[in-house]
Chimera marker file (.cmm) of the C-alpha trace (Angstrom):
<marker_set name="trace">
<marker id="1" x="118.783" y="168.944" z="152.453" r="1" g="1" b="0" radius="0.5"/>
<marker id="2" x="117.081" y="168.670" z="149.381" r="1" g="1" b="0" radius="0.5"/>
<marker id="3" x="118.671" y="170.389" z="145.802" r="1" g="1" b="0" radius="0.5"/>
<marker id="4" x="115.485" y="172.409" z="144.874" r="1" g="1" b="0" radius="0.5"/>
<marker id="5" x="115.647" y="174.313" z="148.422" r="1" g="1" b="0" radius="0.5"/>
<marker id="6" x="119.234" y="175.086" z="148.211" r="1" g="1" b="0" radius="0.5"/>
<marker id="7" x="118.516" y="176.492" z="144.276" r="1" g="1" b="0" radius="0.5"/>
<marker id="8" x="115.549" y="178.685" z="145.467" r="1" g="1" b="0" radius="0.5"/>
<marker id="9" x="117.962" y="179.848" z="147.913" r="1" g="1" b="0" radius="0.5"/>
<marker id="10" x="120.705" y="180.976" z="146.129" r="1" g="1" b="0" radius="0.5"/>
<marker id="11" x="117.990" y="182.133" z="143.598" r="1" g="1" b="0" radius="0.5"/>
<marker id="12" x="116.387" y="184.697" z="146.423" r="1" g="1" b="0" radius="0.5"/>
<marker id="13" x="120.387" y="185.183" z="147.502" r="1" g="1" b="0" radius="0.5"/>
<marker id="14" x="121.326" y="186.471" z="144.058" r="1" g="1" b="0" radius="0.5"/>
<marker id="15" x="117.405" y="188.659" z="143.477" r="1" g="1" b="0" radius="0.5"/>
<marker id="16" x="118.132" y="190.012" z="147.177" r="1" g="1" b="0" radius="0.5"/>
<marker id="17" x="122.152" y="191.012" z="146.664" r="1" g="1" b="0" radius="0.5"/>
<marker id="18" x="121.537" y="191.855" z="143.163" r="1" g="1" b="0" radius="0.5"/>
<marker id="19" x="119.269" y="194.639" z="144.015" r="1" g="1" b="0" radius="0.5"/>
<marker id="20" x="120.596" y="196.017" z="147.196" r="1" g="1" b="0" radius="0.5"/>
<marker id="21" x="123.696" y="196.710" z="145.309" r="1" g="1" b="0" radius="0.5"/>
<marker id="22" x="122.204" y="197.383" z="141.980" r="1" g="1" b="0" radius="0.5"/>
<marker id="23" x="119.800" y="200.356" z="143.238" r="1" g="1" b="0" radius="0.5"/>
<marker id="24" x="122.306" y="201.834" z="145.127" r="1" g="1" b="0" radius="0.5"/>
<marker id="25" x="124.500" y="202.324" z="142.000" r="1" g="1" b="0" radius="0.5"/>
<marker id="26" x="121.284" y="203.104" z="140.083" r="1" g="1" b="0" radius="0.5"/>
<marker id="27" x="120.128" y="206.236" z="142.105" r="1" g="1" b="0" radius="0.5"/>
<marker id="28" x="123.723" y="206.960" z="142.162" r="1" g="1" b="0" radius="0.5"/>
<marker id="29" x="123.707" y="207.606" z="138.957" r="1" g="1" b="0" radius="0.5"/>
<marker id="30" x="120.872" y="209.271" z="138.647" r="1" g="1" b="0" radius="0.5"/>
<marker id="31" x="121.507" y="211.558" z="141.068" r="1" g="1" b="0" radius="0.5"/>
<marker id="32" x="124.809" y="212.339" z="138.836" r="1" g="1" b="0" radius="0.5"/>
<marker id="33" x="122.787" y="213.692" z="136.311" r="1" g="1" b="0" radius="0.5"/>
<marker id="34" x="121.328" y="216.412" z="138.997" r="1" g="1" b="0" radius="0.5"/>
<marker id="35" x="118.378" y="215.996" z="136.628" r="1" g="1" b="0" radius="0.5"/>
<marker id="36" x="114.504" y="216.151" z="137.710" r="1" g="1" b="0" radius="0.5"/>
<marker id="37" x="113.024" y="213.742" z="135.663" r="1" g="1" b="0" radius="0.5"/>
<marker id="38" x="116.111" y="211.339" z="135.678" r="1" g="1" b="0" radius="0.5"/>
<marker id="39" x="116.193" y="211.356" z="139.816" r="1" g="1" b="0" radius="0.5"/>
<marker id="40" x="112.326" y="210.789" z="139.548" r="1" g="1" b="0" radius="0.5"/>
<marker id="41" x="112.567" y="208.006" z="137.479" r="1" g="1" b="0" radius="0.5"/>
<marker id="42" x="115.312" y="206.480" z="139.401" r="1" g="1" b="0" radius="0.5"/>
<marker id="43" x="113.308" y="207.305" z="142.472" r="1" g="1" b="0" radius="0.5"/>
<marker id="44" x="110.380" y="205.442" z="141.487" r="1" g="1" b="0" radius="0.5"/>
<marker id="45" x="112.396" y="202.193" z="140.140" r="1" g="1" b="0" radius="0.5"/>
<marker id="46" x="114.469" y="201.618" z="142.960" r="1" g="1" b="0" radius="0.5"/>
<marker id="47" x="110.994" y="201.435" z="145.074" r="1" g="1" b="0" radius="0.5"/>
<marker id="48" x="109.406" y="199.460" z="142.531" r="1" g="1" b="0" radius="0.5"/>
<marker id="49" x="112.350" y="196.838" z="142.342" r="1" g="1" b="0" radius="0.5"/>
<marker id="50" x="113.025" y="197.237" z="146.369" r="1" g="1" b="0" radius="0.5"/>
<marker id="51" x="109.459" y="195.103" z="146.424" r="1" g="1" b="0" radius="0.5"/>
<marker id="52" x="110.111" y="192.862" z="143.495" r="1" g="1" b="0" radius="0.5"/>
<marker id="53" x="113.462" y="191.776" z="144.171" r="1" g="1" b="0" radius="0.5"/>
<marker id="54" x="114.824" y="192.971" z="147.414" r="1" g="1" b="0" radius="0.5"/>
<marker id="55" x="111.875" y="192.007" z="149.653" r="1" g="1" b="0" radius="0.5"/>
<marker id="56" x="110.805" y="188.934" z="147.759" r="1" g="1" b="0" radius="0.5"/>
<marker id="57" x="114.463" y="187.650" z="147.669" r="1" g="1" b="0" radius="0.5"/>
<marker id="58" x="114.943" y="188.785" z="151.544" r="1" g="1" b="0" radius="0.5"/>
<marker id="59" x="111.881" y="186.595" z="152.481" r="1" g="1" b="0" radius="0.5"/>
<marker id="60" x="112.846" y="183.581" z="150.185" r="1" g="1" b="0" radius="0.5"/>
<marker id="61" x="116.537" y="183.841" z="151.568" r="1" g="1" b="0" radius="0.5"/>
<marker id="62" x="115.130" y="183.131" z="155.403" r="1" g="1" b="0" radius="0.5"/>
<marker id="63" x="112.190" y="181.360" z="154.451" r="1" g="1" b="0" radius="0.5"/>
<marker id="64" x="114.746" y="178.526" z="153.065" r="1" g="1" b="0" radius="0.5"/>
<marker id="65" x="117.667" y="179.540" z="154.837" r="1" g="1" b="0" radius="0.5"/>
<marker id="66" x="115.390" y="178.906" z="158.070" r="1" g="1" b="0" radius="0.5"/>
<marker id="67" x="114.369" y="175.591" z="156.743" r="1" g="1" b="0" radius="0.5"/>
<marker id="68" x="118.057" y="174.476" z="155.591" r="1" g="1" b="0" radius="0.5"/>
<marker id="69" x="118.866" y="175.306" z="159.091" r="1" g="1" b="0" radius="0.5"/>
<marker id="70" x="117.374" y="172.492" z="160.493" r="1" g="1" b="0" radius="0.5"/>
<marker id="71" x="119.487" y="170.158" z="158.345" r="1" g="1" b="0" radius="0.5"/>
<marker id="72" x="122.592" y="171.521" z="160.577" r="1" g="1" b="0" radius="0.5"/>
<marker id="73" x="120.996" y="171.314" z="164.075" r="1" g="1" b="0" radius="0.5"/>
<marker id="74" x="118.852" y="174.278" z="164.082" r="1" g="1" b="0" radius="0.5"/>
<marker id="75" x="119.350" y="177.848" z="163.891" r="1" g="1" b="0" radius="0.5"/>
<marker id="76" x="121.157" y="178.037" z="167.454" r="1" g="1" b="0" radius="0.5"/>
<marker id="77" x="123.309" y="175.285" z="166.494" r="1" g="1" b="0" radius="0.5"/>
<marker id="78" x="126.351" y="176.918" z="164.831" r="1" g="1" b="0" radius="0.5"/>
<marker id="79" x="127.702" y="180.338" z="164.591" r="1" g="1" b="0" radius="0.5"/>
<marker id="80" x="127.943" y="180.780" z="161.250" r="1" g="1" b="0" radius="0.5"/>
<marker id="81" x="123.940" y="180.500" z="160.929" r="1" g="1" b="0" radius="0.5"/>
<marker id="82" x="123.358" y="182.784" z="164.110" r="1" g="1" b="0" radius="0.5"/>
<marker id="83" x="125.814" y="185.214" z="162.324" r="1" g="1" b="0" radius="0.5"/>
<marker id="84" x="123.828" y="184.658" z="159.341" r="1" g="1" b="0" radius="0.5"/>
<marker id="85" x="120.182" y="185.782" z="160.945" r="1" g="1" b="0" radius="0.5"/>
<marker id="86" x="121.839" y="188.592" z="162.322" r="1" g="1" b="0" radius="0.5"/>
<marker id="87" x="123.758" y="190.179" z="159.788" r="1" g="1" b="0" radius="0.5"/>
<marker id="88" x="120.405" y="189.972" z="157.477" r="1" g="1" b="0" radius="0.5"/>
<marker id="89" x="118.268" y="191.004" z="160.481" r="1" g="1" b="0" radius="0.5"/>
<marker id="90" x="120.406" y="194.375" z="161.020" r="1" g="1" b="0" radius="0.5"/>
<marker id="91" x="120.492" y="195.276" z="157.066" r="1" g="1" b="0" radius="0.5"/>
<marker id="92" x="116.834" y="194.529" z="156.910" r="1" g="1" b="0" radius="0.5"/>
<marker id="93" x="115.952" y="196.846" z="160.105" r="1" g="1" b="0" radius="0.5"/>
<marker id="94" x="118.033" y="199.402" z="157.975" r="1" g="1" b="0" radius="0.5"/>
<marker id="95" x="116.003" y="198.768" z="155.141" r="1" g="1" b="0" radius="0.5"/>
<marker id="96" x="112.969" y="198.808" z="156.689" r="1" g="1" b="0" radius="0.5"/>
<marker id="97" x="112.864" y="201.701" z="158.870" r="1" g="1" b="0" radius="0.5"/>
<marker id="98" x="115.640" y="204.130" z="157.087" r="1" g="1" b="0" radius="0.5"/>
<marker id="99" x="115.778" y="203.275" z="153.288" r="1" g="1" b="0" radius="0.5"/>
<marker id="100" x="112.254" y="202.583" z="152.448" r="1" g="1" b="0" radius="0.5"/>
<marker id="101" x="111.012" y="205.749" z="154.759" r="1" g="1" b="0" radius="0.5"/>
<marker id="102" x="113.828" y="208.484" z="153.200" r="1" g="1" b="0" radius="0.5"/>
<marker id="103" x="113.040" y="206.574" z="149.397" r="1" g="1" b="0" radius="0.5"/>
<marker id="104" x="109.116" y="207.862" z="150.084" r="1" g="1" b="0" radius="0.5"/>
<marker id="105" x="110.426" y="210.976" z="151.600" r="1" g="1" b="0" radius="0.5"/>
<marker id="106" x="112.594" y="211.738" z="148.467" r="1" g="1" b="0" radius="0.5"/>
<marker id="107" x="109.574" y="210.643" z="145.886" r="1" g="1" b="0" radius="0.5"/>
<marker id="108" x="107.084" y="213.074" z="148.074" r="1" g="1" b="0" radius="0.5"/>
<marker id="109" x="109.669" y="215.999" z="148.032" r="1" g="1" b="0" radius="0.5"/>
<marker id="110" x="110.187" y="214.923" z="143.641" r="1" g="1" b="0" radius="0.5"/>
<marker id="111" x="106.543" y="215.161" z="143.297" r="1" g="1" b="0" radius="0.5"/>
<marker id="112" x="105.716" y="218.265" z="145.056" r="1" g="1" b="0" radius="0.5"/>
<marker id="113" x="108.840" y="220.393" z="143.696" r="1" g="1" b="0" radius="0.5"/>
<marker id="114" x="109.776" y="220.682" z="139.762" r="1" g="1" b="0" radius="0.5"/>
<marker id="115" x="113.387" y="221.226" z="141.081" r="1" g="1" b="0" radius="0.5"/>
<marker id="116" x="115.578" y="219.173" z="142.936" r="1" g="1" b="0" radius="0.5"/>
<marker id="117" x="115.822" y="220.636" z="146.686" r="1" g="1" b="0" radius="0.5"/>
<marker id="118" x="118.079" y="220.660" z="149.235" r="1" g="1" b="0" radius="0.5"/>
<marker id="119" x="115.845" y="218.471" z="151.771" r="1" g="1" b="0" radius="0.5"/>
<marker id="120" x="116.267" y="215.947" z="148.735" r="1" g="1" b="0" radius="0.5"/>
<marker id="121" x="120.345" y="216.613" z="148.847" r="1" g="1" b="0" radius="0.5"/>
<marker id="122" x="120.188" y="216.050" z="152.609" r="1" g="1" b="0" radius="0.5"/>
<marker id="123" x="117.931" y="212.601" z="152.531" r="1" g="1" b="0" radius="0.5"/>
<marker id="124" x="120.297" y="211.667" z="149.544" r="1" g="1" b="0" radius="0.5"/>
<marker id="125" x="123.576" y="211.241" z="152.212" r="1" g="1" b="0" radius="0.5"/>
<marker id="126" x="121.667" y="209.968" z="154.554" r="1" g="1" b="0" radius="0.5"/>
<marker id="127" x="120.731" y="206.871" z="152.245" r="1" g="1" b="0" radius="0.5"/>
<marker id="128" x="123.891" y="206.596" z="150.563" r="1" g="1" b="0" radius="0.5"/>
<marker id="129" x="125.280" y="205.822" z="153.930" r="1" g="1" b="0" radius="0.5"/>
<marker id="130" x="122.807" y="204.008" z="155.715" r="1" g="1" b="0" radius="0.5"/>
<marker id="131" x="122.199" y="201.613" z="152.216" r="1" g="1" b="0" radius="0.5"/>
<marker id="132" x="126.121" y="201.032" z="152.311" r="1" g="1" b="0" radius="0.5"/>
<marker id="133" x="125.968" y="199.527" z="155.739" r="1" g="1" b="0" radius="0.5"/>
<marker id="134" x="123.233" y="197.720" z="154.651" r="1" g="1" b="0" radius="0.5"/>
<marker id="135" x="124.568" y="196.434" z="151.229" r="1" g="1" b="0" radius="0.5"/>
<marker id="136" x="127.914" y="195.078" z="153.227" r="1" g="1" b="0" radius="0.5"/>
<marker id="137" x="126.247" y="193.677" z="156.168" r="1" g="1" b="0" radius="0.5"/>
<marker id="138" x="124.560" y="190.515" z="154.231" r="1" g="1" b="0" radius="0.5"/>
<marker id="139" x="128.147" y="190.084" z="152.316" r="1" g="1" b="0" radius="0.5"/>
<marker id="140" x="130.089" y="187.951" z="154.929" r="1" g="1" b="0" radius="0.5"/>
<marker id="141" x="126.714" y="185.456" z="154.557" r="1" g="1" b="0" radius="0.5"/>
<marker id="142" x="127.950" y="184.498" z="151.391" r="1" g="1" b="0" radius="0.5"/>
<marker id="143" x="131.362" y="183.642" z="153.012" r="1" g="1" b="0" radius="0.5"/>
<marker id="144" x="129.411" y="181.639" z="155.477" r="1" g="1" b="0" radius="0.5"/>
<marker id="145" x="126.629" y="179.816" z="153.650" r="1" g="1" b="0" radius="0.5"/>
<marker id="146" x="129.853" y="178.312" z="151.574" r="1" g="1" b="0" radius="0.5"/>
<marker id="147" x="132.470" y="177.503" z="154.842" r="1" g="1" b="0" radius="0.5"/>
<marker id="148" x="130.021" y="176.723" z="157.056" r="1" g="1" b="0" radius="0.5"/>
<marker id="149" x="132.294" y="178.555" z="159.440" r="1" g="1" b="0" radius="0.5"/>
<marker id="150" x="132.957" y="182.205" z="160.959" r="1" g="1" b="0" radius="0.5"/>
<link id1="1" id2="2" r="1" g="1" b="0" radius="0.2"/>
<link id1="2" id2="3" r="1" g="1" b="0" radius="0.2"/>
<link id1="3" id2="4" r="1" g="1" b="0" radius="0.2"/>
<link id1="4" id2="5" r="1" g="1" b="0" radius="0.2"/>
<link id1="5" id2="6" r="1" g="1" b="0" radius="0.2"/>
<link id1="6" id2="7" r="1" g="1" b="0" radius="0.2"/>
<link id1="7" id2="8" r="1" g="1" b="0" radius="0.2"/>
<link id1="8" id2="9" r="1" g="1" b="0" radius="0.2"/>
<link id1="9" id2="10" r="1" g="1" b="0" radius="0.2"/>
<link id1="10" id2="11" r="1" g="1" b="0" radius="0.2"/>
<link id1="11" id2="12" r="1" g="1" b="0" radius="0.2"/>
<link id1="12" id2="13" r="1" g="1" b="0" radius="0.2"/>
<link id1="13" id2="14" r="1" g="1" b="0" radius="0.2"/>
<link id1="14" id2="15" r="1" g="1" b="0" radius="0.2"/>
<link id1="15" id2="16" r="1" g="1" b="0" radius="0.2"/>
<link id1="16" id2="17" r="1" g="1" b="0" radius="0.2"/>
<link id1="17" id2="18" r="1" g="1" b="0" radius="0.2"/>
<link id1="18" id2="19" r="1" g="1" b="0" radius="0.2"/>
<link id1="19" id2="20" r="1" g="1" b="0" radius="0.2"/>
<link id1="20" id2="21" r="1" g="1" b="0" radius="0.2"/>
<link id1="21" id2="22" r="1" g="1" b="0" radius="0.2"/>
<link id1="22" id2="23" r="1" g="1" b="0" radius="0.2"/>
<link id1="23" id2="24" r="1" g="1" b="0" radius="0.2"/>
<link id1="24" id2="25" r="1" g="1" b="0" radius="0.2"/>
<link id1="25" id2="26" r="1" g="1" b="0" radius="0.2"/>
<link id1="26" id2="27" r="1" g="1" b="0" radius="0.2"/>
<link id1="27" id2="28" r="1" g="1" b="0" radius="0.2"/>
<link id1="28" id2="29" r="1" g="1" b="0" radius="0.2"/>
<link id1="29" id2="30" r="1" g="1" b="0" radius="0.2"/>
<link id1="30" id2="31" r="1" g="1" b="0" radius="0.2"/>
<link id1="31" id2="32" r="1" g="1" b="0" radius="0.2"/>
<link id1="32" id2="33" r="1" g="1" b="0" radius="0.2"/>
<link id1="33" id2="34" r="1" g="1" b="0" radius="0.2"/>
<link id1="34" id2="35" r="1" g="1" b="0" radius="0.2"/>
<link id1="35" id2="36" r="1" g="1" b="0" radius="0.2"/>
<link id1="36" id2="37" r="1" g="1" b="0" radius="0.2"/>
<link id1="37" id2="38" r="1" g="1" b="0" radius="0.2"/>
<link id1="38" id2="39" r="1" g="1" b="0" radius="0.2"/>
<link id1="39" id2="40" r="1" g="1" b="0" radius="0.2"/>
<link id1="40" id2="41" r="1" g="1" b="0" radius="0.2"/>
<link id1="41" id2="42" r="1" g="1" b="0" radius="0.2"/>
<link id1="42" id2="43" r="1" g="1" b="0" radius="0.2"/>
<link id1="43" id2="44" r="1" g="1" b="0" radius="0.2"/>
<link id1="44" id2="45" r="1" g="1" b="0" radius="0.2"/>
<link id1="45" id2="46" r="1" g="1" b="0" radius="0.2"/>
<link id1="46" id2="47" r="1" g="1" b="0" radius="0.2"/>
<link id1="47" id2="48" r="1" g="1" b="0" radius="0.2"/>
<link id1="48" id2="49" r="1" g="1" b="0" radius="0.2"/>
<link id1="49" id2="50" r="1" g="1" b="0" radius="0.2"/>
<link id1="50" id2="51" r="1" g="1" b="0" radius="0.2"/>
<link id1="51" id2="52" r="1" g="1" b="0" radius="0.2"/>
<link id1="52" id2="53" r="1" g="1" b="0" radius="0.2"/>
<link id1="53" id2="54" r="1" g="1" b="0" radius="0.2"/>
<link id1="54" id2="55" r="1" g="1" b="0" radius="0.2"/>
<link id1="55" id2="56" r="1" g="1" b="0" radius="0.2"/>
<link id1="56" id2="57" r="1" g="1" b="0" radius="0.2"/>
<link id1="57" id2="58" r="1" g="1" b="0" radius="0.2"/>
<link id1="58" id2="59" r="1" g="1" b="0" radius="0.2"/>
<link id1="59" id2="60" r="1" g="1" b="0" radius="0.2"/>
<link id1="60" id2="61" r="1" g="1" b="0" radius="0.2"/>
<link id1="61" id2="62" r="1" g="1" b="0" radius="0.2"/>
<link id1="62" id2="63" r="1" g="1" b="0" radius="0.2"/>
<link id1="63" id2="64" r="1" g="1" b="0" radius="0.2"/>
<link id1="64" id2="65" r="1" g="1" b="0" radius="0.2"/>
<link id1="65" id2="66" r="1" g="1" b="0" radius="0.2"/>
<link id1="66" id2="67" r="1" g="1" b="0" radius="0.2"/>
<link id1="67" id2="68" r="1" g="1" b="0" radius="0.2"/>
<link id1="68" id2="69" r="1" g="1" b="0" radius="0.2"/>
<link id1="69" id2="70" r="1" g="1" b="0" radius="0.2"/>
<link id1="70" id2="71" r="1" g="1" b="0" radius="0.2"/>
<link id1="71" id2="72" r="1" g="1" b="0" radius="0.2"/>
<link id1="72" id2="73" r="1" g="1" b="0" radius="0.2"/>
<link id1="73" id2="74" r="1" g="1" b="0" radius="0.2"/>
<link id1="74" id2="75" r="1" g="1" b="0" radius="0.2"/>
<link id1="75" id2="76" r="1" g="1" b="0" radius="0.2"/>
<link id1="76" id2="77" r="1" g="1" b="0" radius="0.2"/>
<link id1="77" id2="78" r="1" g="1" b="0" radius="0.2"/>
<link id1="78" id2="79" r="1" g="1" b="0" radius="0.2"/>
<link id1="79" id2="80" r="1" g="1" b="0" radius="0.2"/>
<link id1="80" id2="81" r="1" g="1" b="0" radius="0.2"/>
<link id1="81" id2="82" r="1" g="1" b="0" radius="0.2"/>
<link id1="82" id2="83" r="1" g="1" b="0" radius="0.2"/>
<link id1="83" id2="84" r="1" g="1" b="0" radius="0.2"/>
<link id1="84" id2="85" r="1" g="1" b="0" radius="0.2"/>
<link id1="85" id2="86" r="1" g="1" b="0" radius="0.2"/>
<link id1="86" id2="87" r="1" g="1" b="0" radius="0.2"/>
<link id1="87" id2="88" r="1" g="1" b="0" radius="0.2"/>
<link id1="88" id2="89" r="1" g="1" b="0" radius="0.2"/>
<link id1="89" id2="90" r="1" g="1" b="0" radius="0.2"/>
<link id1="90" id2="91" r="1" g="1" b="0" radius="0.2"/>
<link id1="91" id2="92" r="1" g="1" b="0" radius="0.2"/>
<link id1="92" id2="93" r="1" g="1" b="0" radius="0.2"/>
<link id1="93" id2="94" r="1" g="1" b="0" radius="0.2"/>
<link id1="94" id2="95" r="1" g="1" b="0" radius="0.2"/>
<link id1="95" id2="96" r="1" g="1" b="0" radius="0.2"/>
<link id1="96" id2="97" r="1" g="1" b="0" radius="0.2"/>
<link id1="97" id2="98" r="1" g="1" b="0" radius="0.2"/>
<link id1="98" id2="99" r="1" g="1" b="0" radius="0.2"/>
<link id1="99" id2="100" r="1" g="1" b="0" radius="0.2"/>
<link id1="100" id2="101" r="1" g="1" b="0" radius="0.2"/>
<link id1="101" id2="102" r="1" g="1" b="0" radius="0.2"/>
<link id1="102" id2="103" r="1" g="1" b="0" radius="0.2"/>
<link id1="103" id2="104" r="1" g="1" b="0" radius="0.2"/>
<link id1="104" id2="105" r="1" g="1" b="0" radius="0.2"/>
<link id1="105" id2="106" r="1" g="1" b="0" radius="0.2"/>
<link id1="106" id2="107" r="1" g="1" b="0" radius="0.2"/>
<link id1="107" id2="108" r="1" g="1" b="0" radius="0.2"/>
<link id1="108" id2="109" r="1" g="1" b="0" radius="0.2"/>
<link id1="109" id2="110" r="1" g="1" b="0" radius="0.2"/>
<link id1="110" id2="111" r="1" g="1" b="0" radius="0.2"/>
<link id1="111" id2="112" r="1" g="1" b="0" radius="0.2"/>
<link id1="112" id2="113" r="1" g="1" b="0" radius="0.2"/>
<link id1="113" id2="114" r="1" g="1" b="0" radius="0.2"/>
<link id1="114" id2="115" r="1" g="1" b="0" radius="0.2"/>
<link id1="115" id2="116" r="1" g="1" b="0" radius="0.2"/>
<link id1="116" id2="117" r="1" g="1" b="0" radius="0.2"/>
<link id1="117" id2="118" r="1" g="1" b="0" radius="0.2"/>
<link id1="118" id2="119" r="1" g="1" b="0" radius="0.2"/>
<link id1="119" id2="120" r="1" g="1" b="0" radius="0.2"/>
<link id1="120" id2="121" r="1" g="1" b="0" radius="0.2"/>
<link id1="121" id2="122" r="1" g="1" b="0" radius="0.2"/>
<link id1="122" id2="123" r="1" g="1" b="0" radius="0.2"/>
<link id1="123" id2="124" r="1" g="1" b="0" radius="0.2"/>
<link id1="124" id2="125" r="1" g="1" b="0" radius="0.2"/>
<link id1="125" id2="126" r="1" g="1" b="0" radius="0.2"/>
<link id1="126" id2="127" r="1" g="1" b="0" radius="0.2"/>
<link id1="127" id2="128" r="1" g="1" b="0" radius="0.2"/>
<link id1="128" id2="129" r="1" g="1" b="0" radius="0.2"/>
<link id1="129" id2="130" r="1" g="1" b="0" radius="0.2"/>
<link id1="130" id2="131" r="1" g="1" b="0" radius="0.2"/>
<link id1="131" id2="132" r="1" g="1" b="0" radius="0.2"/>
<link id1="132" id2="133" r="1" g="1" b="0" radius="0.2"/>
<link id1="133" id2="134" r="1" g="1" b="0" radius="0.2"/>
<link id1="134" id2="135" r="1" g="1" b="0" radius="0.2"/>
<link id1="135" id2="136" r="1" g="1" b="0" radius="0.2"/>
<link id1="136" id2="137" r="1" g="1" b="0" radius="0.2"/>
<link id1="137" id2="138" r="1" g="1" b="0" radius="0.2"/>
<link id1="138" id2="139" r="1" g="1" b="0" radius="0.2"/>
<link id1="139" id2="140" r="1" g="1" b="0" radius="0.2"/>
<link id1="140" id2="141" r="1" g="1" b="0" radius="0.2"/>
<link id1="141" id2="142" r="1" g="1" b="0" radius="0.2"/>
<link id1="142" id2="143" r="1" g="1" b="0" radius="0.2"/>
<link id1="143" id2="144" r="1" g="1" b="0" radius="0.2"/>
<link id1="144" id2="145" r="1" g="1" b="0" radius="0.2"/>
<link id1="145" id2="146" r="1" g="1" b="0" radius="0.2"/>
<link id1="146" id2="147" r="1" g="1" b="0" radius="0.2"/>
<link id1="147" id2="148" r="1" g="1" b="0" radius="0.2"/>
<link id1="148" id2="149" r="1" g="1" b="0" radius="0.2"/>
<link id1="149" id2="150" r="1" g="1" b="0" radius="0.2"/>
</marker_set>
């Protein structure tokens, strides 16, 4: 396994983790404020940094990931990897077909209203608990991709 793979992919580990949990907290706060421009703002970051850091670190984390699993046997070859594609698979289907479709939803409903509305409010759970599942499913990687074991 070579040393520059294993740094990209702690690299893409960090961007990927580091966002998922920093944009939660980020429209969290925003949403605090139960201010217009603030949640717009936040709105428009958290999709702007989704593709900058989350997506770009997701794809970097199985791009090497993938190609560090074949220094162990392959992808099928221990539990801890198959865990591994899993865990990130589920969080990114979550991502992909809940967070980023409610995040346009909410920016659609910011743009067309001057006020905050209650479809907003309603989205707003919906994300906060569908991004917590997917913030803590990619957690227990980090366990594995250090023991090697589940």
């Amino acid at each position: 396994m070579t040393a520059n793979l294993k740094v990209i992919h702690l690299v893409c580990a960090c961007l990927f983790l580091g966002n998922v949990i920093v944009s939660g907290v980020w429209a969290l706060l925003a949403e605090r404020t139960r201010n217009h421009a603030i949640v717009q703002f936040s709105n428009k970051m958290v999709l702007i940094t989704d593709l900058m850091f989350t997506l770009v670190g997701a794809v970097g984390v199985v791009w090497t990931g993938h190609g560090m699993a074949e220094n162990f046997g392959g992808g099928a070859s221990h539990p801890w990897i198959q865990w591994s594609y899993w865990l990130l698979t589920f969080s990114g289907l979550i991502w992909l077909f809940v967070l980023v479709p409610i995040q346009f939803k909410q920016r659609a409903l910011l743009q067309q209203y001057s006020e905050i509305t209650e479809d907003y409010w309603r989205l707003s759970r919906i994300w906060k608990i569908a991004g917590a599942i997917s913030t803590v499913l990619p957690l227990p990687i980090v366990y594995f991709m250090v023991t090697k074991s589940v």
